[in-house]
C-alpha positions as CSV (number, residue, x, y, z in Angstrom):
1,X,-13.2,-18.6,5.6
2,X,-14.2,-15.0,5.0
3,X,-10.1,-13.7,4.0
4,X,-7.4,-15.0,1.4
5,X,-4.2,-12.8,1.9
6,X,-5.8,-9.0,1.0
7,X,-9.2,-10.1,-0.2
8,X,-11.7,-9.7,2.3
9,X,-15.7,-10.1,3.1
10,X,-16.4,-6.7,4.2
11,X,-20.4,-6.7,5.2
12,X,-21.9,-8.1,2.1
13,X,-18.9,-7.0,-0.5
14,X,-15.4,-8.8,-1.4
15,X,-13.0,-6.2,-0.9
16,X,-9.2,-6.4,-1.7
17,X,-6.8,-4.0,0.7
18,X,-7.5,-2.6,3.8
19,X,-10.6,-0.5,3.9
20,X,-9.9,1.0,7.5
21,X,-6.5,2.2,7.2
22,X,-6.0,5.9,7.7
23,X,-5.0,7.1,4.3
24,X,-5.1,4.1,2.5
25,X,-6.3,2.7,-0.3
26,X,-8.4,-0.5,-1.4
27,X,-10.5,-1.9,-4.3
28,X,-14.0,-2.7,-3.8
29,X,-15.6,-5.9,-5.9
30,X,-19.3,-4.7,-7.2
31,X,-21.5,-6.8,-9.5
32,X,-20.8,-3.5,-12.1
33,X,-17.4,-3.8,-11.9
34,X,-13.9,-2.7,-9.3
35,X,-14.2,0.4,-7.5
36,X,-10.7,2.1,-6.5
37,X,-11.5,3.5,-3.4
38,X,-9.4,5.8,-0.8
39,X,-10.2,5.2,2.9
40,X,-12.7,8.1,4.0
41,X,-13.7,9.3,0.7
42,X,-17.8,8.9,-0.5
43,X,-16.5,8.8,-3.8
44,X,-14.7,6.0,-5.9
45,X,-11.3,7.5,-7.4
46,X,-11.6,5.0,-10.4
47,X,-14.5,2.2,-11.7
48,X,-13.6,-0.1,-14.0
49,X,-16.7,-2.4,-15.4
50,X,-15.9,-5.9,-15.7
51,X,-17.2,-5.6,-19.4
52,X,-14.2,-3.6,-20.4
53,X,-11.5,-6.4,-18.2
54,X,-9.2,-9.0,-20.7
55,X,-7.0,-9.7,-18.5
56,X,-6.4,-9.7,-14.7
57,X,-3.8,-9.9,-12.0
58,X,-2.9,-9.0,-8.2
59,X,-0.1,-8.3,-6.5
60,X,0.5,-9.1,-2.7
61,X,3.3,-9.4,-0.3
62,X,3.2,-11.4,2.6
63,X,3.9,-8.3,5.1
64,X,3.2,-4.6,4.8
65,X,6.7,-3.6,5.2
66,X,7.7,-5.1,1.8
67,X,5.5,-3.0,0.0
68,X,7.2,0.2,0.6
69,X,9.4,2.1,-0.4
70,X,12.0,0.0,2.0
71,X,10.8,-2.7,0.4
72,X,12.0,-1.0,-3.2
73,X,15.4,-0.6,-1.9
74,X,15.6,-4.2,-0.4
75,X,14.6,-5.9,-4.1
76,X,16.9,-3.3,-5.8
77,X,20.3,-3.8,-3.2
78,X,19.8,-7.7,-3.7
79,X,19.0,-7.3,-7.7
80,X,16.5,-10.0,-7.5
81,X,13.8,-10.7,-9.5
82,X,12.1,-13.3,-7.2
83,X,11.2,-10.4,-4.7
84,X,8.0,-8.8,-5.4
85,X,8.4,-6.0,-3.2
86,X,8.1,-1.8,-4.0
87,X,5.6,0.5,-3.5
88,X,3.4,-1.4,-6.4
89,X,3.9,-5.0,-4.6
90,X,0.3,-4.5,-3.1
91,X,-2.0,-3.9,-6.8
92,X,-4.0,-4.7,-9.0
93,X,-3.6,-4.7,-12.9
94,X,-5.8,-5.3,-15.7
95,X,-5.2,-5.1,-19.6
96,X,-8.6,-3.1,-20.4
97,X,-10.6,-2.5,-23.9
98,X,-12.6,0.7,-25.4
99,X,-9.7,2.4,-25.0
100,X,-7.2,-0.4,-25.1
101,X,-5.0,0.3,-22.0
102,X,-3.2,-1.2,-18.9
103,X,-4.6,-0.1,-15.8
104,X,-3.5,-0.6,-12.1
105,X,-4.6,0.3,-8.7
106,X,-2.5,0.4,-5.5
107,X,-4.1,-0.7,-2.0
108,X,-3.0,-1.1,1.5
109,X,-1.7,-4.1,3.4
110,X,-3.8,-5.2,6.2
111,X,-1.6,-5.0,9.7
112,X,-1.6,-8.5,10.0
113,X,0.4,-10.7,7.8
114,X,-0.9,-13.0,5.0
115,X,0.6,-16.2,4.4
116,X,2.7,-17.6,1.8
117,X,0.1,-19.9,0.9
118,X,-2.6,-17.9,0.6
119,X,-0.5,-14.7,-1.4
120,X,0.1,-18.0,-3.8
121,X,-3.3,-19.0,-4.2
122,X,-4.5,-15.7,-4.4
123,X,-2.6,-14.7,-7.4
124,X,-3.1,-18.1,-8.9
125,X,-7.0,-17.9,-8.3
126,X,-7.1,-14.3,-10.3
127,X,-4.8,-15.8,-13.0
128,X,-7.7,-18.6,-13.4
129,X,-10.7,-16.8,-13.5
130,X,-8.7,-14.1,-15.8
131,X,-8.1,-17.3,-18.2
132,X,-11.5,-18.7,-18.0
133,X,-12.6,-15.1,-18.8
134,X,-15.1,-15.2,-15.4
135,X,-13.4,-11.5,-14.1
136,X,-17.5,-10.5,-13.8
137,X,-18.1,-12.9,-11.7
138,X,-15.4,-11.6,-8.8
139,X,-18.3,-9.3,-8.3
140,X,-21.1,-11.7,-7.3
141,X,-20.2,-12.2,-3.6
142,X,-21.8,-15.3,-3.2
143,X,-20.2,-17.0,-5.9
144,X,-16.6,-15.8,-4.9
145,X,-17.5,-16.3,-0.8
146,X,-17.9,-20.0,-2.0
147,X,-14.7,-19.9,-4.5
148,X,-12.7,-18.7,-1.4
149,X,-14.2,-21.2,1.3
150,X,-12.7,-24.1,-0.9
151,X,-9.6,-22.3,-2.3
152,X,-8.4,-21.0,1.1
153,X,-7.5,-24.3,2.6
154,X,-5.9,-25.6,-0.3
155,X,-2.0,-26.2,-0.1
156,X,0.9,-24.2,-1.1
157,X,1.6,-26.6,-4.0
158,X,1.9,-26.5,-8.0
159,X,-1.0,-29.2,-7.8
160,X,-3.4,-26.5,-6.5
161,X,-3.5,-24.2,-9.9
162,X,-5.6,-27.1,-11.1
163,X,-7.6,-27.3,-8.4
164,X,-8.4,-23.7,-8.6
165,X,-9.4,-24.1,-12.3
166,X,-11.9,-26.9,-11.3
167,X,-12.9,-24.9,-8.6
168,X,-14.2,-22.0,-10.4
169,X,-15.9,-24.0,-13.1
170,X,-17.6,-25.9,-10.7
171,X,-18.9,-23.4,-8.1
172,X,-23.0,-22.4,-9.8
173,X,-23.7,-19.0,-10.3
């Protein structure tokens, strides 16, 4: 399995967000670091080295819809807190060092929808390897391509945040 929810294999690099969406936005995994890239632009708009990442975490939605500005006014009419939906429902976020600060990056929704499951594991899989302080390693594409082959079929259960922590300590670098 080459996809869970917005992360994808693009050629030989783990991308997050769609990188062919006119206008859009997505963040490209490198062995330096994340690259925050917009669609048709040489240039990176952002780089943040995986030295400088404490923490890290993703957004997702299951469909595109929800994160828009729609999808703002839907979580806001209902007052609920269980929605993540909004313009920032598709990001990622990272408590950074040397300067101290939070940082987030927006990227675009594939066309397709992602499932429940793999939005959950997704999020869950980021919360582990930010825990097990192992953020460099979402740039080495082999080591994540094998992290994703076994995380991807897992259920949509409680059970499978353990799993993912085992997983990640167990795949070799």
């Amino acid at each position: 399995m080459n996809r869970l929810g917005p992360l994808g294999l693009v050629g030989d690099r783990w991308v997050i967000g769609d990188p062919e969406r006119e206008g859009g936005m997505c963040l490209v995994l490198t062995a330096e670091g994340m690259e925050h890239r917009a669609n048709g632009t040489a240039e990176p708009l952002d780089v943040v080295p995986w030295s400088r990442v404490m923490e890290l975490g993703i957004r997702t939605t299951t469909r595109a819809w929800m994160a828009t500005r729609g999808g703002t006014a839907l979580t806001w009419a209902t007052q609920s807190n269980h929605l993540d939906m909004g313009r920032d429902a598709c990001s990622v976020h990272a408590l950074v060092r040397h300067p101290y600060d939070d940082w987030y990056a927006r990227y675009s929704h594939h066309e397709q929808r992602y499932t429940s499951a793999h939005t959950y594991l997704l999020i869950e899989l980021f919360q582990a390897v930010s825990q097990a302080k192992l953020t460099p390693r979402l740039g080495d594409a082999e080591w994540l391509g094998a992290v994703v082959e076994q995380v991807a079929s897992l259920p949509y259960r409680r059970s499978s945040v353990k799993r993912i922590r085992e997983i990640i300590s167990a795949v070799p670098v």
